[in-house]
C-alpha positions as CSV (number, residue, x, y, z in Angstrom):
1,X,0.0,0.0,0.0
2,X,1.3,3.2,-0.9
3,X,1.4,5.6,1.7
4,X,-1.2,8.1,2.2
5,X,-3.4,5.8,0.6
6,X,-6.5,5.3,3.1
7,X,-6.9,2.2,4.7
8,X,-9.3,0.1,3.8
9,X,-11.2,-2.3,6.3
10,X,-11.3,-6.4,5.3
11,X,-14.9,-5.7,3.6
12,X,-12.8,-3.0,1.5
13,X,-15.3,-0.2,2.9
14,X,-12.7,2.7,4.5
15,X,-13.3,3.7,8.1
16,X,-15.0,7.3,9.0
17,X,-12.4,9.7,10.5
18,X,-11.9,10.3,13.7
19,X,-13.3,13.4,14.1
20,X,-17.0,11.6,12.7
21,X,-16.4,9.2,15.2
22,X,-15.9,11.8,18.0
23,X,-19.1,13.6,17.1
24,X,-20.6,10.2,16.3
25,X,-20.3,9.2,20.0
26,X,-20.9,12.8,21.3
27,X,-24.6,12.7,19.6
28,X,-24.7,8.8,21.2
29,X,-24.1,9.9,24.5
30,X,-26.1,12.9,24.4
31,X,-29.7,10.5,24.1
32,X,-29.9,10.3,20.3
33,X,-30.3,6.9,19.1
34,X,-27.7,4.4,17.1
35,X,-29.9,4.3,14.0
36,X,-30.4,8.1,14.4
37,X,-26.5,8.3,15.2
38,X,-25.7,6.2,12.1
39,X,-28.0,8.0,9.6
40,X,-26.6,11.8,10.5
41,X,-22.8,10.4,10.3
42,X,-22.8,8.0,7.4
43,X,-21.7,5.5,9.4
44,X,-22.8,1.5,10.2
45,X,-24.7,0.6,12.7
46,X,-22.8,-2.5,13.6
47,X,-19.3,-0.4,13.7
48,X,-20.9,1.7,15.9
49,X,-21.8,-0.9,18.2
50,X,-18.5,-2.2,17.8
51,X,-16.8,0.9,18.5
52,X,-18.9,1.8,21.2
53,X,-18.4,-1.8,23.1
54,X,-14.3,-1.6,22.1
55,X,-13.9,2.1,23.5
56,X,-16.1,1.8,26.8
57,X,-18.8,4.4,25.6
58,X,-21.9,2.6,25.2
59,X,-24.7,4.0,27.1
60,X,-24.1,0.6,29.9
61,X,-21.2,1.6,30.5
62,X,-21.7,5.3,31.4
63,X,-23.3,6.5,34.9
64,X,-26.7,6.4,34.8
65,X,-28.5,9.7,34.9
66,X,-32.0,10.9,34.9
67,X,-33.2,10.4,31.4
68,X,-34.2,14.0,29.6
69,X,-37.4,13.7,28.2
70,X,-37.1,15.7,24.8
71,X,-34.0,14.9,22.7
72,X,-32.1,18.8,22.2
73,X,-33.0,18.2,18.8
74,X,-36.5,17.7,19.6
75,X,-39.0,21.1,18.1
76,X,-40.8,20.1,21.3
77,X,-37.9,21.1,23.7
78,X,-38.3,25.2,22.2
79,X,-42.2,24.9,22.9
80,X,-41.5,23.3,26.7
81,X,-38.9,26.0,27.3
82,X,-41.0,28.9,25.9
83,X,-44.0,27.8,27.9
84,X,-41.8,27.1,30.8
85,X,-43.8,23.6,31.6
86,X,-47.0,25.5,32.2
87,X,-48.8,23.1,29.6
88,X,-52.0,25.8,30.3
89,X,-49.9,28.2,27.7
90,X,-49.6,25.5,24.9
91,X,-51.6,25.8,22.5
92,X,-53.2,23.0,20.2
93,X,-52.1,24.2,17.1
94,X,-48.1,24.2,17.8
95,X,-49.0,20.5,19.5
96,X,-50.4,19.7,16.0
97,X,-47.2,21.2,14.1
98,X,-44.8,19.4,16.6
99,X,-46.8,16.1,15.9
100,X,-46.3,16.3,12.5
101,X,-42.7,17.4,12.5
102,X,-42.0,14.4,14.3
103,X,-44.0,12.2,11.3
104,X,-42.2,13.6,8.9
105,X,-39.1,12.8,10.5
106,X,-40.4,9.5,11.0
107,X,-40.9,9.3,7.5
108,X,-37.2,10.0,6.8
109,X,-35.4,7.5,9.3
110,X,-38.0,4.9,7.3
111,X,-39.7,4.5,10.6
112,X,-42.9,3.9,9.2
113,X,-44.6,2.6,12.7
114,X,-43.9,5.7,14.3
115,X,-45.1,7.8,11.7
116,X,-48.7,6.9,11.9
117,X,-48.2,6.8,15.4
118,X,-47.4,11.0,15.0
119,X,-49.9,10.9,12.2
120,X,-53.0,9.6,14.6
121,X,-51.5,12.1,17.4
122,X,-52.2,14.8,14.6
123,X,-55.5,14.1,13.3
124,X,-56.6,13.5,17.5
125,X,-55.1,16.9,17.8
126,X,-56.8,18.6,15.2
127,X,-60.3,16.8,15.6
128,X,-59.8,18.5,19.1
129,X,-59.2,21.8,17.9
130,X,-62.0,21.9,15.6
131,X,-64.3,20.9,18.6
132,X,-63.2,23.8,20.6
133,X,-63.8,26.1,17.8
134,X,-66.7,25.1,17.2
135,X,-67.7,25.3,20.8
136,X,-66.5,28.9,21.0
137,X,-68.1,30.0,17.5
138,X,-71.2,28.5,19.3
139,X,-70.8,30.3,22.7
140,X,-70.2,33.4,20.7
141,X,-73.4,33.0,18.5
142,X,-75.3,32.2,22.2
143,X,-74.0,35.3,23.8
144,X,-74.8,37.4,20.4
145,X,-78.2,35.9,20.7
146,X,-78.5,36.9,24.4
147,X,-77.3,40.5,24.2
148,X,-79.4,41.3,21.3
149,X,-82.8,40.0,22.5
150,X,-82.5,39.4,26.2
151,X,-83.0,36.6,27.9
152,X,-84.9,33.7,26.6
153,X,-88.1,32.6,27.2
154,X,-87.2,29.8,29.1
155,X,-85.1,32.1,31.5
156,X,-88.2,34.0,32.4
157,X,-90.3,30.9,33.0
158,X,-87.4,29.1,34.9
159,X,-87.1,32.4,37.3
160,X,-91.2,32.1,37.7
161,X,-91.0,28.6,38.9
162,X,-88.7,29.6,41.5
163,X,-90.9,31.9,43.0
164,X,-91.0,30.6,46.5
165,X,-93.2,33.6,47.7
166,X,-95.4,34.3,45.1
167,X,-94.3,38.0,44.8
168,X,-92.5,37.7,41.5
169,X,-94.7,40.2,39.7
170,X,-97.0,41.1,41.9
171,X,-96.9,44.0,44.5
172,X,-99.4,46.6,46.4
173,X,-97.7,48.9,44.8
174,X,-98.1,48.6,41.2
175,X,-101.5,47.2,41.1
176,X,-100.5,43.9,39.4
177,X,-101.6,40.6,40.2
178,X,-104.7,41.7,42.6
């Protein structure tokens, strides 16, 4: 072999650098996952087991620590930290748009389970925003209906039936009622 010439592995496939590997197993230790790991790299899945075992930095082998529950990568970690964890600020629509970020991603890796998983999460989603519109748009229309006519008829006759003294109506004063 001449020299300079890259070294070539027994499969005659040549090795990623080093400095892939170093952010190979950086991304692997921060919570992403081999396949995820292998796909963003270019490299194998089974040299990065290999590697991982041979240099001591497979998850096992680290200290454990409390999992974090978005990856950094994740759009849902920008909505938690803008909300703060106060899931009474989310609203549905950016749950909707994180839901189908994740699908499409899904659809990249190949992961076809987990894309109609986030595909269902979606459409649940959206069928539950368009029931709270339309419960609004009906409260609105019911408050519209209120202000412009006054109370219902029912309203008047439920108030009557709750006369416990039999003065609704009817005083002295105004010569009602008798």
């Amino acid at each position: 072999m001449p020299d300079g010439a890259p070294a070539t592995s027994a499969n005659g496939h040549r090795p990623a650098p080093d400095e892939v590997w170093a952010q190979v197993r950086e991304d692997y230790l921060a919570g992403i996952s081999a396949p995820e790991c292998c796909r963003r790299h270019g490299v194998g899945l089974t040299a990065l087991r290999k590697r991982a075992a041979s240099e001591g930095w497979r998850r096992a082998d680290q200290p454990w620590t409390p999992p974090v529950r978005l990856d950094p990568w994740d759009e849902g970690v920008l909505l938690e930290e803008r909300v703060d964890g106060d899931l009474d600020k989310v609203e549905l629509h950016e749950l909707e748009w994180v839901a189908d970020r994740r699908m499409m991603r899904a659809v990249l890796r190949g992961d076809a389970v987990e894309a109609l998983r986030w595909r269902r999460v979606r459409y649940v989603l959206d069928a539950d925003a368009r029931e709270l519109a339309q419960r609004i748009h009906a409260d609105e229309v019911m408050r519209w209906a209120f202000d412009e006519r006054g109370p219902p008829p029912e309203a008047h006759e439920a108030h009557e039936a709750h006369d416990v003294n039999g003065v609704n109506g009817v005083n002295g004063v105004s010569g009602r009622g008798g």
